[in-house]
Gaussian input, Z-matrix of N, CA and C with variables (Angstrom, degrees):
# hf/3-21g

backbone

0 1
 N
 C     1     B1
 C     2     B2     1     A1
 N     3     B3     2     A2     1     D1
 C     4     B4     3     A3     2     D2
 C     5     B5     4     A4     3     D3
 N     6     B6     5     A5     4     D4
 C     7     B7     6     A6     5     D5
 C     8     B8     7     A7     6     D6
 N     9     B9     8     A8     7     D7
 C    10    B10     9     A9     8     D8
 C    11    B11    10    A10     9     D9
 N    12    B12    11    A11    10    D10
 C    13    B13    12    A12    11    D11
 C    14    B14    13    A13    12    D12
 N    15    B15    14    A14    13    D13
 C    16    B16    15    A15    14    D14
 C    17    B17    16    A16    15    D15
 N    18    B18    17    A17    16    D16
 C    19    B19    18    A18    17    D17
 C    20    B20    19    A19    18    D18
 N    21    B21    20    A20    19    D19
 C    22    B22    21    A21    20    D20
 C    23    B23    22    A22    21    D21
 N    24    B24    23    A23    22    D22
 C    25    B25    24    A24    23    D23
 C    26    B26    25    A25    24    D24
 N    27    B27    26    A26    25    D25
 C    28    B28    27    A27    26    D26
 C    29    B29    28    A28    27    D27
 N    30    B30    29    A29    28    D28
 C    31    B31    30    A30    29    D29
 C    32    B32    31    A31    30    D30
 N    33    B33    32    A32    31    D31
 C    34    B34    33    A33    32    D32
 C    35    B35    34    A34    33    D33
 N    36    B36    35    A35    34    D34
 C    37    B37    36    A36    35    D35
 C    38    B38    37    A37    36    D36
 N    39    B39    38    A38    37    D37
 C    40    B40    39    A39    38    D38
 C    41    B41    40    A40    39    D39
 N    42    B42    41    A41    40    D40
 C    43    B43    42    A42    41    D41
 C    44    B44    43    A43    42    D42
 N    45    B45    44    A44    43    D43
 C    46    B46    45    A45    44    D44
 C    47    B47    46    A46    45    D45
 N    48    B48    47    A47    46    D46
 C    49    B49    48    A48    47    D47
 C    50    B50    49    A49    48    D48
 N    51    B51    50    A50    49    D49
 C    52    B52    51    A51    50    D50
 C    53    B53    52    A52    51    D51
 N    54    B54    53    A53    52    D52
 C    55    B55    54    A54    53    D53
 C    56    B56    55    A55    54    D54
 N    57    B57    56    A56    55    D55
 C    58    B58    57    A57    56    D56
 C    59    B59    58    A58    57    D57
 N    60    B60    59    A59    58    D58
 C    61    B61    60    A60    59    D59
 C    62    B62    61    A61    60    D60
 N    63    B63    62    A62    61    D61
 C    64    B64    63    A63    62    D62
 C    65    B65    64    A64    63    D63
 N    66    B66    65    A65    64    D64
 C    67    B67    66    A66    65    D65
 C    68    B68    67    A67    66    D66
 N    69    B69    68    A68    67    D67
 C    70    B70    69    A69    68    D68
 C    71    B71    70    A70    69    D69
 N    72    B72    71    A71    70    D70
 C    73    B73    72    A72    71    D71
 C    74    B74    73    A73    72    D72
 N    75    B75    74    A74    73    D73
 C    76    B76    75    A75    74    D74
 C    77    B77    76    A76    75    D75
 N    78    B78    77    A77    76    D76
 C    79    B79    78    A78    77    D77
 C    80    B80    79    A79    78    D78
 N    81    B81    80    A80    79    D79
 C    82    B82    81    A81    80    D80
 C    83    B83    82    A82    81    D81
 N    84    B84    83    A83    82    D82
 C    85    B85    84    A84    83    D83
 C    86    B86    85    A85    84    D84
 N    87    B87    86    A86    85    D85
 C    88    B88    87    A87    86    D86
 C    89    B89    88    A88    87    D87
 N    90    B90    89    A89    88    D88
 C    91    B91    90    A90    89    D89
 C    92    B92    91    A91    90    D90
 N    93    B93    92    A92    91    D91
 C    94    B94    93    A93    92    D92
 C    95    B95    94    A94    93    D93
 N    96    B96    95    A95    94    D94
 C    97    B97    96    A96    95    D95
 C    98    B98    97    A97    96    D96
 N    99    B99    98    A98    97    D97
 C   100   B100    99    A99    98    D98
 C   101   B101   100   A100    99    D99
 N   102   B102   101   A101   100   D100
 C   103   B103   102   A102   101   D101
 C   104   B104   103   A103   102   D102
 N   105   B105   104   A104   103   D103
 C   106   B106   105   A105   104   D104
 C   107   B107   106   A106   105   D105
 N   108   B108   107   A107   106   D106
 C   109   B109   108   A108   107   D107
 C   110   B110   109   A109   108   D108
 N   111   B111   110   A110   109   D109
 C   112   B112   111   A111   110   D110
 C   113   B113   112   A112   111   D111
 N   114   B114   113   A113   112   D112
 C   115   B115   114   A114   113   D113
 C   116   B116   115   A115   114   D114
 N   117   B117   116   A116   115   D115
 C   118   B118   117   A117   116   D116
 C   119   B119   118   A118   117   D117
 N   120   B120   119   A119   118   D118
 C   121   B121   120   A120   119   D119
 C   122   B122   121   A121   120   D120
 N   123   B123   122   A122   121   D121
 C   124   B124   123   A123   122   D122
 C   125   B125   124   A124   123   D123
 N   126   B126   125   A125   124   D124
 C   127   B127   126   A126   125   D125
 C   128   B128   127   A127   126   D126
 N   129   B129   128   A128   127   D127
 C   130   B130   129   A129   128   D128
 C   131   B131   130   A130   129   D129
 N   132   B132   131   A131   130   D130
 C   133   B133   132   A132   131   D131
 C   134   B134   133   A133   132   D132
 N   135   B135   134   A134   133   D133
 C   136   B136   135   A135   134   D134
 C   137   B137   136   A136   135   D135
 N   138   B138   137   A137   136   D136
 C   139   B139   138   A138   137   D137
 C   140   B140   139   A139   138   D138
 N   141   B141   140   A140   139   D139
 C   142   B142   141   A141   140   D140
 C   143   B143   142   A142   141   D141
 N   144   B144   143   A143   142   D142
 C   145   B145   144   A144   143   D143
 C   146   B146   145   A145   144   D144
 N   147   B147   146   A146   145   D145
 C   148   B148   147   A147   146   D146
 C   149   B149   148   A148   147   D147
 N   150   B150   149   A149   148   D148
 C   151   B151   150   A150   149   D149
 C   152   B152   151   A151   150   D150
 N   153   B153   152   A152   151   D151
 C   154   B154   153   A153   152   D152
 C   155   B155   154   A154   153   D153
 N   156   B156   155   A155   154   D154
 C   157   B157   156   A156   155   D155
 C   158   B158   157   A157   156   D156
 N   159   B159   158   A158   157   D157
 C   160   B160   159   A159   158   D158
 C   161   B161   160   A160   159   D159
 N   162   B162   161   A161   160   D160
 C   163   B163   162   A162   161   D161
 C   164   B164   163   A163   162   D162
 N   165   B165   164   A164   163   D163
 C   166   B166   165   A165   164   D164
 C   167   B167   166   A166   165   D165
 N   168   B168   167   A167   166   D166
 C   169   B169   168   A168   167   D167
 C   170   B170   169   A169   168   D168
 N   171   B171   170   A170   169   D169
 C   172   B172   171   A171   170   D170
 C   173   B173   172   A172   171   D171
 N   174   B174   173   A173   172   D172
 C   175   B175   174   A174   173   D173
 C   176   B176   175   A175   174   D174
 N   177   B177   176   A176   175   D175
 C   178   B178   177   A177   176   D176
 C   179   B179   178   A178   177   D177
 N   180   B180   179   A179   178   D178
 C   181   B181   180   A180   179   D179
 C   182   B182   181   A181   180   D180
 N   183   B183   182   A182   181   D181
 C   184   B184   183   A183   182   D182
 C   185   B185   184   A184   183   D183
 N   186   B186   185   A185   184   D184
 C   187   B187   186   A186   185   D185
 C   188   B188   187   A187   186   D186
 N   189   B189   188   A188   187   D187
 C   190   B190   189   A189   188   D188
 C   191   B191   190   A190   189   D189
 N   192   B192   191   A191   190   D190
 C   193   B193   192   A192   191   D191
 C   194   B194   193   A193   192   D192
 N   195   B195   194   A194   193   D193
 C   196   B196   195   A195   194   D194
 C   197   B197   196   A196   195   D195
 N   198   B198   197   A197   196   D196
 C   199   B199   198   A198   197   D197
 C   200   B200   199   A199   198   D198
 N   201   B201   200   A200   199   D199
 C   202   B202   201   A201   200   D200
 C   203   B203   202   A202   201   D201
 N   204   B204   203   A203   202   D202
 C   205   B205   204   A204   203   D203
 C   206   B206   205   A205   204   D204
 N   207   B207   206   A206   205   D205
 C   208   B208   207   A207   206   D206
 C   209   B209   208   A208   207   D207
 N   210   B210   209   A209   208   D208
 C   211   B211   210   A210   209   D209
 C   212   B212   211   A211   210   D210
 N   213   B213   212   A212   211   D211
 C   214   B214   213   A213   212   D212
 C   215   B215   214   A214   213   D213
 N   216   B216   215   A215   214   D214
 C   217   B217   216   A216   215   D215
 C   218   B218   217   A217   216   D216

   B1=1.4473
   B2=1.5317
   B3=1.2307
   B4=1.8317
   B5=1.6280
   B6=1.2768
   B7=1.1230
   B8=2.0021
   B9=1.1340
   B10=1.6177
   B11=1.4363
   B12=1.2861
   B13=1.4236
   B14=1.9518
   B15=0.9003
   B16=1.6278
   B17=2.0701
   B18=1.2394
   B19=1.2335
   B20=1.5931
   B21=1.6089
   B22=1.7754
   B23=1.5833
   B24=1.4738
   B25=1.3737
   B26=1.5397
   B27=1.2493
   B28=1.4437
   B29=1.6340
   B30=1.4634
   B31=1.3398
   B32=1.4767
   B33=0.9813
   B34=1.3427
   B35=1.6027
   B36=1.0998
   B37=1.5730
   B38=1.7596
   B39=1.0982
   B40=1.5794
   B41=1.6488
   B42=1.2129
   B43=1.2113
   B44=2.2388
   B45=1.1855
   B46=1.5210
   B47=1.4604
   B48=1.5816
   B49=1.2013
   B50=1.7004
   B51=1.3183
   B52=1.7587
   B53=1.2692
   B54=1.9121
   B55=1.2344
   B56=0.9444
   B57=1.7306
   B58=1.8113
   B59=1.7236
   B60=1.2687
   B61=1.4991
   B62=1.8459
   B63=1.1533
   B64=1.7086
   B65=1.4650
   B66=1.2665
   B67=0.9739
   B68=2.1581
   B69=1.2289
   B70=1.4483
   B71=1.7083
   B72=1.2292
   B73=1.1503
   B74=2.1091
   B75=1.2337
   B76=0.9190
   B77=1.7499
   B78=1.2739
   B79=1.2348
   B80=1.5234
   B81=1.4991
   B82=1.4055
   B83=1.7107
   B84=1.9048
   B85=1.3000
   B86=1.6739
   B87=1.1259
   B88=1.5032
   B89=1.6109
   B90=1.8163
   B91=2.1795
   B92=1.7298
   B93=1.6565
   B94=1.4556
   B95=1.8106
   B96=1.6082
   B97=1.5947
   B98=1.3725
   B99=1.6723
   B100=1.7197
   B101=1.5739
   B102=1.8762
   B103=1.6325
   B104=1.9016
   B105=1.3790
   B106=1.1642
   B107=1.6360
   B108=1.1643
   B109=1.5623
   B110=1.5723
   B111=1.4724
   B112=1.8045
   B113=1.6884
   B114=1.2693
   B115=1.8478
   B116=1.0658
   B117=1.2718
   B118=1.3814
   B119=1.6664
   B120=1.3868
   B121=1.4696
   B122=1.5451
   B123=1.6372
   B124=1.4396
   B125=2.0503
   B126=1.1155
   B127=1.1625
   B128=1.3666
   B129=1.3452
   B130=1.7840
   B131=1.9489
   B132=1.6295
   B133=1.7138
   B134=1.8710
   B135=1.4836
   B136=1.5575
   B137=1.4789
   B138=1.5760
   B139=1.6120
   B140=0.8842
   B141=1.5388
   B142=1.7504
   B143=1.3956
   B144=1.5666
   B145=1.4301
   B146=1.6038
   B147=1.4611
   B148=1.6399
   B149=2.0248
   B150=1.4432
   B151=1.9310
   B152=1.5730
   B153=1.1415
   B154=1.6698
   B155=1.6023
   B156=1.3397
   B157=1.5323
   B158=1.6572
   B159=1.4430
   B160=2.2708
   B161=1.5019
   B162=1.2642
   B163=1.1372
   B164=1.7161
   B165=1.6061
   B166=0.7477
   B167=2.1394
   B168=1.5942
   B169=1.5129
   B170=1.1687
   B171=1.7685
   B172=1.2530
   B173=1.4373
   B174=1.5566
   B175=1.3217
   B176=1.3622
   B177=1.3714
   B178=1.6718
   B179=1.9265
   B180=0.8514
   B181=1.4003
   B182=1.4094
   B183=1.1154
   B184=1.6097
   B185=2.0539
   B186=1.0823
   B187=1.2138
   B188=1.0302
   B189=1.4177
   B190=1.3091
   B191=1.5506
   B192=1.3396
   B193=1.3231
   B194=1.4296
   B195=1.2527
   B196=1.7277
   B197=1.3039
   B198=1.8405
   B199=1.2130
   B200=1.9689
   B201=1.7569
   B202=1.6373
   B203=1.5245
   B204=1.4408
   B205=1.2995
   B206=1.4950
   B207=1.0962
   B208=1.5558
   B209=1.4029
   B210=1.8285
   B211=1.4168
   B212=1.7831
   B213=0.9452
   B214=1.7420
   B215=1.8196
   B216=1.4960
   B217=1.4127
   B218=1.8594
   A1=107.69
   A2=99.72
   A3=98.97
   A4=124.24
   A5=111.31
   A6=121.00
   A7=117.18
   A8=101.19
   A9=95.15
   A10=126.74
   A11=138.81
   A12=127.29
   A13=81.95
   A14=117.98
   A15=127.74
   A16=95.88
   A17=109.16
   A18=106.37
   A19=123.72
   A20=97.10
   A21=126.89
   A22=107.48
   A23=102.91
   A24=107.63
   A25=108.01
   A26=121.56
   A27=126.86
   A28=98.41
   A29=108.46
   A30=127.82
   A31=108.16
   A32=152.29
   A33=170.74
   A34=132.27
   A35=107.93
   A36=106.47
   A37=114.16
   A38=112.54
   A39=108.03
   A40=120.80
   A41=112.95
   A42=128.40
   A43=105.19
   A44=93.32
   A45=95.36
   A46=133.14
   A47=106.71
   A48=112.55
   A49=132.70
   A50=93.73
   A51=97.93
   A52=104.68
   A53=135.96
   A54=120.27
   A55=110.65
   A56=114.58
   A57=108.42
   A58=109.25
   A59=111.60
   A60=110.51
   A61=111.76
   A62=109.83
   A63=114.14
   A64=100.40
   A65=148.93
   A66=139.27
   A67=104.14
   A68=98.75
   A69=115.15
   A70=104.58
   A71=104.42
   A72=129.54
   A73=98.70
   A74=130.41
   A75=117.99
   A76=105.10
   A77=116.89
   A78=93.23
   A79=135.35
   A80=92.81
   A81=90.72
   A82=118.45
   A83=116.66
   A84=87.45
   A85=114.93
   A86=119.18
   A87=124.23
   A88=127.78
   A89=71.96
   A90=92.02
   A91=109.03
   A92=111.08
   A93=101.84
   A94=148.88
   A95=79.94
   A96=95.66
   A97=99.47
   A98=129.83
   A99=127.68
   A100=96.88
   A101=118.44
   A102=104.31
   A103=116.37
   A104=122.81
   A105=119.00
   A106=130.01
   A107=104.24
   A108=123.69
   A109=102.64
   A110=99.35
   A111=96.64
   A112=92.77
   A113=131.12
   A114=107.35
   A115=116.08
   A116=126.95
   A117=134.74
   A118=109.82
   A119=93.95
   A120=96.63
   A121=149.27
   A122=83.46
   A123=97.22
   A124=99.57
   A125=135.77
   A126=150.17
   A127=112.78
   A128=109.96
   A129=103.52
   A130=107.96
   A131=90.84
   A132=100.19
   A133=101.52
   A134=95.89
   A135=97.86
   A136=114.56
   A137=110.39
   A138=99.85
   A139=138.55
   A140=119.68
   A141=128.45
   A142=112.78
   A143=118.04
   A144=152.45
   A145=78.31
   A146=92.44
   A147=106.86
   A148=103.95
   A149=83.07
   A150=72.31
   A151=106.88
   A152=113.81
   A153=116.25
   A154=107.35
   A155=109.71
   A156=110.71
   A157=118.69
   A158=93.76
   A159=88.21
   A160=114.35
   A161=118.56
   A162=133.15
   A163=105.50
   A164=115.11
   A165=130.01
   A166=113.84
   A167=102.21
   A168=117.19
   A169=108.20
   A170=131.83
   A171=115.24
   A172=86.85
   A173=126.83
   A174=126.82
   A175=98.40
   A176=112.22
   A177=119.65
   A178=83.43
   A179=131.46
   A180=130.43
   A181=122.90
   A182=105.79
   A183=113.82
   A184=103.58
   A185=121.17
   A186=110.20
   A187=162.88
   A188=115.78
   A189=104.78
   A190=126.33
   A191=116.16
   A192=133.98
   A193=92.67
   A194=112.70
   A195=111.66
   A196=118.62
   A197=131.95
   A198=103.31
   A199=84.18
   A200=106.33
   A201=98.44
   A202=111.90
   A203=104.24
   A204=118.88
   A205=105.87
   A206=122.32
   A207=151.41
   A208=100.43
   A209=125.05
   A210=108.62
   A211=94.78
   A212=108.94
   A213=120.47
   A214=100.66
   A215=106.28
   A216=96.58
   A217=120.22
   D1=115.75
   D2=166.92
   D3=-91.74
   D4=152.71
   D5=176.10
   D6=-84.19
   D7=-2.63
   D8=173.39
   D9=-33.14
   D10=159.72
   D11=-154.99
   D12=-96.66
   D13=-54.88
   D14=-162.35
   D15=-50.66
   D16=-35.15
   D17=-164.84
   D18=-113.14
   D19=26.58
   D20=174.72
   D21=-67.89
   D22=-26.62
   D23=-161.35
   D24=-99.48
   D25=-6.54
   D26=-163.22
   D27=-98.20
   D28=133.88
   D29=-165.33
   D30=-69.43
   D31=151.53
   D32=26.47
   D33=47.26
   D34=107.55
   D35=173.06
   D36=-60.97
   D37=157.49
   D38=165.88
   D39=-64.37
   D40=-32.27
   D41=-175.99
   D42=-74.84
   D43=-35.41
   D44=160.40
   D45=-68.28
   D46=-48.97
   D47=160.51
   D48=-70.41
   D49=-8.27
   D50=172.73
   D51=-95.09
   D52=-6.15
   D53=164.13
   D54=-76.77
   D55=-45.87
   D56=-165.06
   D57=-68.12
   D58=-31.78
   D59=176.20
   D60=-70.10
   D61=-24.84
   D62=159.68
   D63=-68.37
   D64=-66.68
   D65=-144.33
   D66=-95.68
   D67=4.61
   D68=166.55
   D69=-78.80
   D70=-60.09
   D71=-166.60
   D72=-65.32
   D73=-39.13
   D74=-175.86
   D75=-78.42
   D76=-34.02
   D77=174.99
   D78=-90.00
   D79=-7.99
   D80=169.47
   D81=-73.01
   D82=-28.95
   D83=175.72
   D84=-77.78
   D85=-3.28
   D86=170.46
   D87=-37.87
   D88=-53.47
   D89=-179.81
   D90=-79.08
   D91=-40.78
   D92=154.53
   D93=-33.11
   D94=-46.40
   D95=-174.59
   D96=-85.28
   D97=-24.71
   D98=171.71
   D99=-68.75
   D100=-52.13
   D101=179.83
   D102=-54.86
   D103=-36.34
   D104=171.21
   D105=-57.31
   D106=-27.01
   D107=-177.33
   D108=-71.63
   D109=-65.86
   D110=-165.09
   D111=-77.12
   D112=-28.95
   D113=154.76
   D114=-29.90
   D115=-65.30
   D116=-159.19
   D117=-60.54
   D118=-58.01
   D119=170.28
   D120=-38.53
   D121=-42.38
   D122=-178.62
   D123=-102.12
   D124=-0.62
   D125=118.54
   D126=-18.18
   D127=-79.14
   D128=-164.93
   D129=-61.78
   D130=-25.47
   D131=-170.02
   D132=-56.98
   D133=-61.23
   D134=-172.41
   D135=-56.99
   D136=-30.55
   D137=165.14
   D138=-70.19
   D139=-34.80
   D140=160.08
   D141=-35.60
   D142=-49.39
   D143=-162.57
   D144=-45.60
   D145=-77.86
   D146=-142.45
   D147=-67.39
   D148=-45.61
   D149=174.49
   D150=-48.60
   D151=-72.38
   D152=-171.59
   D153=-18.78
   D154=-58.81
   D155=-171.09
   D156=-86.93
   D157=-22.89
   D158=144.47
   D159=-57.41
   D160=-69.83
   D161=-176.89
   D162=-26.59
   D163=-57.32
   D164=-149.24
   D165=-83.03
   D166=-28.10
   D167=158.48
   D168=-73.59
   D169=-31.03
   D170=-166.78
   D171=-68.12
   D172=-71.76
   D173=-169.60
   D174=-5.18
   D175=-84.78
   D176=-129.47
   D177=-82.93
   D178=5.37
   D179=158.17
   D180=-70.96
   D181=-44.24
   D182=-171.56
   D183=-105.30
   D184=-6.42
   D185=113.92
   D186=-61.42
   D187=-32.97
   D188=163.74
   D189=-88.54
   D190=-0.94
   D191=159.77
   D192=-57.69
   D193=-97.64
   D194=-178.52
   D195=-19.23
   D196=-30.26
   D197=-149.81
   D198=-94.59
   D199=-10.87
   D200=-166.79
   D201=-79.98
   D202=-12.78
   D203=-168.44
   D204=-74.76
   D205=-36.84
   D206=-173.30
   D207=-77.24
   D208=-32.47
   D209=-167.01
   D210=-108.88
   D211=1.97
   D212=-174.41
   D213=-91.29
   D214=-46.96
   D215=-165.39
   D216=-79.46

């Protein structure tokens, strides 16, 4: 099925329109499953991100617990 402007108007079998809408349908889940991928991707990135820098307040948290604990006792 073409998209030409002259040939918008020319009728279609059902059996035509159930290929191009099959072959609609295949590429759209195509571009889905590429949008799901680099989600994912950039997903695991921002989570690494964010643990690291939990990780990284707990540290200096439980140091400085230790260091008050040390100047208290």
């Amino acid at each position: 099925m073409t998209t030409n402007a002259t040939e918008m108007s020319t009728p279609v079998t059902h059996g035509e329109l159930r290929a191009e809408l099959e072959r609609f349908e295949t590429r759209f889940d195509h571009k889905l499953e590429q949008l799901e991928t680099r989600f994912d991707e950039k997903l695991e990135i921002w989570g690494g991100a964010l643990l690291d820098r939990i990780e990284s307040v707990e540290q200096r948290l439980l140091t400085e617990l230790a260091d008050r604990r040390r100047t208290h006792e």
